[in-house]
C-alpha positions in Angstrom: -29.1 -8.9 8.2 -25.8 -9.0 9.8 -22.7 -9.7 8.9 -19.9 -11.3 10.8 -16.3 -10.7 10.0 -16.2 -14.3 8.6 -19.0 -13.7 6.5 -21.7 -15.0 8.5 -25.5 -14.3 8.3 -28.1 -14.0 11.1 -31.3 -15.3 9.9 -34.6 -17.2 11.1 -36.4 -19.8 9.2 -40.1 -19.1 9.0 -40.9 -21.0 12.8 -38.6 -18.8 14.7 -35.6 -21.5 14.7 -32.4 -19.2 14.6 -29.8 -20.5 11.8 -26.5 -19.7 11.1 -25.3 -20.1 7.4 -22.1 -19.1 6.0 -22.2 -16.8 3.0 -19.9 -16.3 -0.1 -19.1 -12.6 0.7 -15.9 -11.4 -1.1 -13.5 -9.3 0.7 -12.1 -6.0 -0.6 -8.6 -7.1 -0.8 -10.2 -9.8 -3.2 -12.4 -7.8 -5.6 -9.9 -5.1 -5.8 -7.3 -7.6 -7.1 -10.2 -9.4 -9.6 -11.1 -6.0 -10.9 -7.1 -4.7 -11.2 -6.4 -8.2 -13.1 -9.3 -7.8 -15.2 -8.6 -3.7 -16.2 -4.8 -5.3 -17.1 -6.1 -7.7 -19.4 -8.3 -6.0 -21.2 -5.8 -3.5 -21.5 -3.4 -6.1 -23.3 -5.9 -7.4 -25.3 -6.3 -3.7 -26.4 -2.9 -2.9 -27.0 -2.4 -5.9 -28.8 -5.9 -5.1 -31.2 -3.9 -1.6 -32.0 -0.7 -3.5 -33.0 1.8 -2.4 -30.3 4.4 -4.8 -29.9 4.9 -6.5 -26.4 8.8 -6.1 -26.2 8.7 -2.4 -26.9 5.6 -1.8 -23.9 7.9 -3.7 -21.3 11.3 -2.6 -22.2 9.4 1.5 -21.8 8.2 0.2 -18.1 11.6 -1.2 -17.3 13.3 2.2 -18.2 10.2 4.3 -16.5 10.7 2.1 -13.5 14.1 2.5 -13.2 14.1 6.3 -13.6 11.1 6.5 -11.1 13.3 4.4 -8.8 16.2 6.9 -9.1 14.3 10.0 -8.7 12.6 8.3 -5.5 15.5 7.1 -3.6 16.1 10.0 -1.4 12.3 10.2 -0.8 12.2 6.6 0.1 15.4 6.1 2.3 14.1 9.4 4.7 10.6 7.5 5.0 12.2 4.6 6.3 14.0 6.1 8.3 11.3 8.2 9.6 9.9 4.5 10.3 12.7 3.5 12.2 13.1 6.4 15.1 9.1 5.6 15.2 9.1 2.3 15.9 12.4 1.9 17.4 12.4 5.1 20.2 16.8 5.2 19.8 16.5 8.4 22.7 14.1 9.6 25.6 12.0 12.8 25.8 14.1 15.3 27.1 17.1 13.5 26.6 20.7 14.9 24.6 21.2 14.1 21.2 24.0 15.4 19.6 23.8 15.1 15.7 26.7 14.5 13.4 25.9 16.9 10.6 25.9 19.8 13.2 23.3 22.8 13.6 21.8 22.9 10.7 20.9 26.7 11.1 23.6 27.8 13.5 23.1 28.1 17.0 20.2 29.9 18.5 21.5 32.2 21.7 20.8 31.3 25.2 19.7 34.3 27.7 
């Protein structure tokens, strides 16, 4: 059988007549995000079986976020800039730059 990137089958009725039918296949994107909503629910259910309060689980994400945020601001904002001399070629090859920090480990000498 083969299938077509819009989830359609090859097949042959029993006489040799080629048919086309469309088949229900769920994309990756889609069972990832049914089995990810699932594991979460369950988890809540389980959390709320053991007796831990809602309030106390999502103000201890807000404050883990936020940190995580903090510690991953520098880490982020070289990324994307990383992304932006990629995508946005600001010089040549071989051309002059001349960068406003200066040398970063003095200057090499020139024979």
């Amino acid at each position: 059988m083969i299938h077509g990137p819009v989830g359609m089958t090859d097949g042959t009725y029993g006489n040799g007549c080629a048919v086309r039918r469309r088949t229900l296949l769920p994309s990756a994107q889609a069972r990832s995000t049914i089995t990810h909503s699932g594991l979460v629910f369950i988890v809540l259910i389980a959390l709320d079986i053991a007796g831990v309060k809602r309030a106390g689980l999502i103000a201890g994400s807000a404050f883990t976020a936020i940190l995580l945020a903090l510690a991953a601001q520098q880490t982020l904002g070289n990324l994307f800039a990383g992304l932006v001399l990629v995508t946005a070629w600001p010089f040549r090859v071989r051309e002059r730059t001349r960068l406003q920090a200066g040398a970063l480990a003095g200057v090499p000498r020139v024979w």
